[in-house]
C-alpha positions as CSV (number, residue, x, y, z in Angstrom):
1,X,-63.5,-6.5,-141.0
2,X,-67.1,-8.1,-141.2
3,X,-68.1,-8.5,-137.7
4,X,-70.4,-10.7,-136.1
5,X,-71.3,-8.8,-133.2
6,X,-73.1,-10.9,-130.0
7,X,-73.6,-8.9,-126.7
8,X,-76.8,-8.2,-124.0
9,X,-75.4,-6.1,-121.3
10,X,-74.3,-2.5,-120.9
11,X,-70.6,-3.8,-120.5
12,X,-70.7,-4.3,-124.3
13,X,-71.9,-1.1,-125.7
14,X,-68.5,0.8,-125.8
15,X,-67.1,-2.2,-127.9
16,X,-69.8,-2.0,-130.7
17,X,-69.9,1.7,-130.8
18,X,-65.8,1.6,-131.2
19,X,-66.3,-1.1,-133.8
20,X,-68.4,0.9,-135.7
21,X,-66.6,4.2,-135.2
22,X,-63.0,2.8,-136.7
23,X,-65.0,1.5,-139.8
24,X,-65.7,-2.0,-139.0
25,X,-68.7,-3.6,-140.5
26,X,-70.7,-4.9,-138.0
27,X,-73.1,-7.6,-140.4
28,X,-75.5,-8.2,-137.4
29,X,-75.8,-7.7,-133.7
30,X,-77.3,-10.4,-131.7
31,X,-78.8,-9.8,-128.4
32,X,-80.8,-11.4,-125.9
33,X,-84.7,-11.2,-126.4
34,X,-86.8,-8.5,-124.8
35,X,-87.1,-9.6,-121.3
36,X,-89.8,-8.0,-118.9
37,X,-88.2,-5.2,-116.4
38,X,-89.5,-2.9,-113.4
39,X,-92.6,-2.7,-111.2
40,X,-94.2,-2.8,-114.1
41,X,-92.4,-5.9,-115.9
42,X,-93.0,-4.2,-119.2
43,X,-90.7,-6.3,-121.7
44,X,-87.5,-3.4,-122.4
45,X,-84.9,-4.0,-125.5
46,X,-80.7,-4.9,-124.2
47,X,-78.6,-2.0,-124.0
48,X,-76.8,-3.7,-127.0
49,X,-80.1,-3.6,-129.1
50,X,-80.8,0.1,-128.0
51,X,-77.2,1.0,-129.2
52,X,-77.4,-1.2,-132.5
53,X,-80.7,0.6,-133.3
54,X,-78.8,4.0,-132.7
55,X,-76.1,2.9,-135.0
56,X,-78.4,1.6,-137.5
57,X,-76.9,-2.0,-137.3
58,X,-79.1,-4.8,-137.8
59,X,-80.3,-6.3,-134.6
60,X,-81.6,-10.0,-133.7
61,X,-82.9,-11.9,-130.9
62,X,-83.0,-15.5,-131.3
63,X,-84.4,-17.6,-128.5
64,X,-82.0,-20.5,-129.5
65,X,-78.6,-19.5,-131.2
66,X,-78.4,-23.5,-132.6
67,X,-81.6,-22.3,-134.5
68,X,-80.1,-19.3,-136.2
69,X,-76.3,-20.2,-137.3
70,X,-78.0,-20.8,-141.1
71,X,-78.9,-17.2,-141.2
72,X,-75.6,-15.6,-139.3
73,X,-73.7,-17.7,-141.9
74,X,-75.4,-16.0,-144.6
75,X,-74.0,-13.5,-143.1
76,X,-70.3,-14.2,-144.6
77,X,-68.2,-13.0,-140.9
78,X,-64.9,-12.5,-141.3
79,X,-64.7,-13.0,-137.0
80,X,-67.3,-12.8,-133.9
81,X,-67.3,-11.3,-131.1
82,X,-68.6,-11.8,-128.1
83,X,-69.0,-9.9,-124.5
84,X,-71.5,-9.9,-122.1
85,X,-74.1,-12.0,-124.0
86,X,-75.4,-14.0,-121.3
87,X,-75.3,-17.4,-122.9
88,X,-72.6,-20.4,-124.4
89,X,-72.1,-20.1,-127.7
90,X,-72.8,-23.5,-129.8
91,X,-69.5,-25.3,-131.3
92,X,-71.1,-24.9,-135.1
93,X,-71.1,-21.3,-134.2
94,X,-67.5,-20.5,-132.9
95,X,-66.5,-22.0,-136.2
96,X,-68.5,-20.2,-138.7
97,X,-66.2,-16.7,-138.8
98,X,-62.6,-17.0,-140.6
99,X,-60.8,-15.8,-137.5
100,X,-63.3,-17.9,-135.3
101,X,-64.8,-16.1,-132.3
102,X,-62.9,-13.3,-129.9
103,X,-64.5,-12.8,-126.6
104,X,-64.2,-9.8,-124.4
105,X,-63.7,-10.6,-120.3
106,X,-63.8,-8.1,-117.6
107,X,-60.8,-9.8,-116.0
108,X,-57.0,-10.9,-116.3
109,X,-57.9,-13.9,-117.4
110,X,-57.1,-17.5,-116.0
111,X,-58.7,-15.6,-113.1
112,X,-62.1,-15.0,-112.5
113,X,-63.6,-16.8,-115.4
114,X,-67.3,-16.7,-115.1
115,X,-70.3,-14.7,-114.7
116,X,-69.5,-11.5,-112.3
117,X,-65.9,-11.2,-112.5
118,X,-65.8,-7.7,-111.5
119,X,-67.9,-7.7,-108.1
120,X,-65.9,-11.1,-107.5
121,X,-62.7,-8.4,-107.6
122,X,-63.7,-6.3,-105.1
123,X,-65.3,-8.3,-102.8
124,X,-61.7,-10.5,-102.7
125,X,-60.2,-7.0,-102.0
126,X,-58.1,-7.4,-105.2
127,X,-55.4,-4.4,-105.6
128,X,-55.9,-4.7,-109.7
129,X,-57.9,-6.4,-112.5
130,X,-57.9,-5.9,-116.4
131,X,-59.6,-6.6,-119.9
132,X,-58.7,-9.8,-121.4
133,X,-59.5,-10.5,-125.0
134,X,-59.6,-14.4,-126.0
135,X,-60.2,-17.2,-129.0
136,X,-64.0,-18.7,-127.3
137,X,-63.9,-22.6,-127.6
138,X,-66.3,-24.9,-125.8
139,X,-65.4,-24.2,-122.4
140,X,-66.3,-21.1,-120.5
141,X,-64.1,-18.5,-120.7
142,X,-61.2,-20.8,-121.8
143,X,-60.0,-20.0,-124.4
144,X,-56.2,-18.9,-125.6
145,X,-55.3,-15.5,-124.9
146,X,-54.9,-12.4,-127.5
147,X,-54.3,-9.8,-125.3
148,X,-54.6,-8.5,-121.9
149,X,-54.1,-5.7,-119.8
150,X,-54.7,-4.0,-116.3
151,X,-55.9,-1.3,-114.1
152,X,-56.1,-0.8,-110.9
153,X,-58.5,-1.0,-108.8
154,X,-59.2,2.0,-106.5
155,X,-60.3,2.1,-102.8
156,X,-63.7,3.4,-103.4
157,X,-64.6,2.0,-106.5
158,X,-68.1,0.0,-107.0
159,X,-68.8,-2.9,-109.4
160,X,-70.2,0.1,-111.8
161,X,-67.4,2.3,-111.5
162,X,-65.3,-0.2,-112.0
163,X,-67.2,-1.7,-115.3
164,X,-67.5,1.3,-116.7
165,X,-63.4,2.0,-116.9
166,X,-63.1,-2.0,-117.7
167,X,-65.7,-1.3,-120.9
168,X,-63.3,1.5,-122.5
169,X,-60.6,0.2,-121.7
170,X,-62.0,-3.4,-123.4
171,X,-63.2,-1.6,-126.0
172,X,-59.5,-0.5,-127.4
173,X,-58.3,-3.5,-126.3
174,X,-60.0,-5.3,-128.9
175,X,-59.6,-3.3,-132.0
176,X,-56.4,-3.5,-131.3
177,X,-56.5,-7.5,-131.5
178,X,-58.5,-7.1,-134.6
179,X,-56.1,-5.1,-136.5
180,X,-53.8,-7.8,-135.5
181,X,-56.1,-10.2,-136.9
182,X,-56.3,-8.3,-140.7
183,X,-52.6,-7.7,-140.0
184,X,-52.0,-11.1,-139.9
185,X,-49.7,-10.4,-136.8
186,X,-52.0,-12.2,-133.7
187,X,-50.3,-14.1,-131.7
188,X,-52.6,-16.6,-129.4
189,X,-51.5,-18.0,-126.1
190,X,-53.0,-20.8,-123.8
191,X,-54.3,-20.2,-120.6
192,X,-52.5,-21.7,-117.6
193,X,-55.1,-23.9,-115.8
194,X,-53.2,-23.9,-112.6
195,X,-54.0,-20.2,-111.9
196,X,-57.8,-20.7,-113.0
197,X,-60.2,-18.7,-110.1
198,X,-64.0,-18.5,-110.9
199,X,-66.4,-16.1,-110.6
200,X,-70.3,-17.5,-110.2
201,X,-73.3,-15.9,-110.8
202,X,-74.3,-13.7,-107.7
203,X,-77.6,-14.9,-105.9
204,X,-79.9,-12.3,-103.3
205,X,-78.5,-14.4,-100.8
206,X,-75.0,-13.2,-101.0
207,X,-75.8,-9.8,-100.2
208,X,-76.9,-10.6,-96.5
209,X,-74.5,-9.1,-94.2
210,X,-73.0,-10.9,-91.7
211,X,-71.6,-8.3,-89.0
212,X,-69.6,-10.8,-87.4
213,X,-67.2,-9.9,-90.3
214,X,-64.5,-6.9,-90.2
215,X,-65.9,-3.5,-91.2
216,X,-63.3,-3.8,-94.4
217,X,-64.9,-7.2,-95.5
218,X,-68.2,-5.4,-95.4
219,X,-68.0,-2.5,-97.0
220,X,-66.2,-4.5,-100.1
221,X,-69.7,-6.4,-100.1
222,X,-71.7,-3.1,-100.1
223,X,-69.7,-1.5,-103.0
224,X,-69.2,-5.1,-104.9
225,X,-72.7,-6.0,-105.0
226,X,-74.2,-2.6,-105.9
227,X,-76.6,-2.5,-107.4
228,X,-77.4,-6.0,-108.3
229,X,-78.0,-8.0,-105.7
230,X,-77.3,-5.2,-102.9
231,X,-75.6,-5.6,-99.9
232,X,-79.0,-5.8,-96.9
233,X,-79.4,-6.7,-93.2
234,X,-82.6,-6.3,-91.1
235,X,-83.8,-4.0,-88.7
236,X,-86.8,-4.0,-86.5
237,X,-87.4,-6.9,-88.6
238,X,-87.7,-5.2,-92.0
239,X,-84.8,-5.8,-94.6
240,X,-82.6,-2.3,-94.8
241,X,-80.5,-2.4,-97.9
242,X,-77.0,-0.5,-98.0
243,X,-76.5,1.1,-101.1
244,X,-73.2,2.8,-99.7
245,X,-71.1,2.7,-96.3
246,X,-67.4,3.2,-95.3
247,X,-65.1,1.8,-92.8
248,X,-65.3,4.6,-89.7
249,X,-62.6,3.4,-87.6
250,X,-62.2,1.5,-84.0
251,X,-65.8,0.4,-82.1
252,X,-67.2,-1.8,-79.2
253,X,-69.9,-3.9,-79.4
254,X,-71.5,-6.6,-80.7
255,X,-71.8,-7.2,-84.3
256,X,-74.7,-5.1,-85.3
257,X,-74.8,-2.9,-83.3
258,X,-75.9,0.8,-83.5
259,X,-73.1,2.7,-81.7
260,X,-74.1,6.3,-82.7
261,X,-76.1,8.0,-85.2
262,X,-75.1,11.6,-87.1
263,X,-76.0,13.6,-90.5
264,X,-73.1,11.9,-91.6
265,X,-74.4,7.8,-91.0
266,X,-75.5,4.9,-88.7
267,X,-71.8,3.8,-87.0
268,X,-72.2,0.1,-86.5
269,X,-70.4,-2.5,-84.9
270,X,-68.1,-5.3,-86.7
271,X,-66.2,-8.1,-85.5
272,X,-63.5,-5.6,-86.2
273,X,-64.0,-1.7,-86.6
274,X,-67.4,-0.2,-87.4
275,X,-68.5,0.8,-89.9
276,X,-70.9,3.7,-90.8
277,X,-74.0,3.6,-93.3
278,X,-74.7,6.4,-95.4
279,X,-77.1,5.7,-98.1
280,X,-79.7,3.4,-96.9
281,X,-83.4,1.8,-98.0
282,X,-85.8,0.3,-96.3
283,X,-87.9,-2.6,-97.8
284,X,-91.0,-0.5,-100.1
285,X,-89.3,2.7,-99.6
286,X,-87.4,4.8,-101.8
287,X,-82.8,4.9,-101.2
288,X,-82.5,7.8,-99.1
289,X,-79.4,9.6,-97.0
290,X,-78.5,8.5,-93.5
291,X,-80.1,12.2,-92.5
292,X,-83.0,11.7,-94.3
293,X,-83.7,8.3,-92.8
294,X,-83.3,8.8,-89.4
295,X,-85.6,12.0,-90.0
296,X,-88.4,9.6,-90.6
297,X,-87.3,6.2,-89.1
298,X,-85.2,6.8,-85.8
299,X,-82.8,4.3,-84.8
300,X,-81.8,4.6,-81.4
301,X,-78.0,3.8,-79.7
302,X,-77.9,0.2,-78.8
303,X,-80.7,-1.5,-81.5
304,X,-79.1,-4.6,-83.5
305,X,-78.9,-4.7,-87.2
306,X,-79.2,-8.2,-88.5
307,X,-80.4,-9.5,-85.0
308,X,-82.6,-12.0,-86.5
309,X,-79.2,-13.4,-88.2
């Protein structure tokens, strides 16, 4: 089939190199514009455009999409698809394809429709999520269903892990639908509202820690919100950002505080449990081990993480 391809993020890439792989002809790929990244903010092409390029499918950037559905049209699509392109797709758009537009959502959709559907997962201890592939219309992540399916979602897992399975496992999930479509055999369904959840954008401020939550509630945070925004409290003042921690079991004290420090992490007090840090930052410093840290930066028995909370 001629595919419209429209995708940004890394979650994408396994679907366009499948596409091309089984023989699809991918017309154009349209990504989100060079945005500036880093220390440096030196402007650095999607992981979409830097696996179109490697495929040798044509790549564009429009600012505005309403500007460029002339020139996609040109393109003759036989169906879209969209995942992980970071922006609503105008109603001239979705009906330009023959088939109209698939989307591709890290989640068993009605639930978690939105923008970080995976680390939502996790952080709402969820025992499973899945890939849903879906007909876009004007509402977000709305659309009737062409195929879903799930995987668990295992005890240690972080919201990379976790989108890296969900990617594959979206990726055959919709060239299957799309053989359906040449096939002539898809069958769409509606969504039911009533079991809609939603998943917003995640904002620096939701990685704050609050200690006065159970050690299980916490370490969901540290491992949804890795890497972006990252799970952080303060100590001595300075913001300390956990990159990785696990539950460690039954502890007094108040919440925050340091109740024994090892090789093996910081144990610190919940409002149920403790829970121990092992890979730790502090703010202008490099992620470094529990050992390493308390090498250069001693935290003694009894300080308070968070105390300014």
């Amino acid at each position: 089939m001629r595919v419209l391809f429209m995708g940004t993020a890394r979650f994408a890439v396994p679907s366009l190199e499948q596409l091309v792989a089984q023989g699809h002809e991918v017309v154009r790929c349209v990504t989100q514009p060079e945005r500036p990244q880093g220390r440096g903010l030196k402007p650095l092409p999607s992981p979409v455009k830097s696996a179109a390029q490697r495929l040798q499918v044509p790549v564009e950037e429009p600012d505005a999409l309403r500007d460029a559905v002339t020139a996609f049209q040109e393109c003759h699509p036989d169906v879209g698809v969209v995942i992980s392109y970071g922006q609503l797709i105008p109603p001239a758009l979705l009906q330009l394809p023959v088939h109209g537009m698939l989307g591709l959502h890290p989640s068993l959709l009605p639930k978690y429709r939105g923008a970080s559907p995976i680390a939502w997962a996790i952080l709402r201890g969820e025992a499973e999520t899945g890939a849903t592939v879906f007909r876009l219309n004007e509402r977000l992540d709305a659309g009737e269903l062409l195929g879903r399916r799930a995987v668990p979602i295992e005890p240690r897992d972080t919201t990379p892990q976790l989108s890296e399975r969900l990617a594959r496992l979206g990726a055959a999930l919709l060239l299957e639908g799309l053989g359906q479509l040449a096939a002539g055999t898809a069958q769409f369904t509606p969504q039911d509202e009533r079991l809609a959840t939603y998943a917003p954008k995640l904002t620096k401020a939701d990685g704050r820690i609050e200690w006065a939550k159970d050690a299980v509630a916490i370490d969901r945070l540290v491992r949804a919100l890795t890497p972006w925004p990252g799970a952080y409290t303060t100590w001595q003042g300075r913001l300390l950002k956990v990159w990785q921690a696990v539950p460690d079991g039954d502890g007094t004290g108040r919440p925050g505080e340091v109740l024994a420090t090892s090789a093996d992490g910081v144990a610190v007090a919940t409002g149920q449990g403790r829970l121990r840090l092992q890979d730790i930052q502090l703010a202008g410093r490099r992620r470094m081990s529990a050992q390493e840290f308390l090498a250069g930066h001693p935290i003694h028995i009894g300080e308070r993480l968070g105390g300014d909370q």
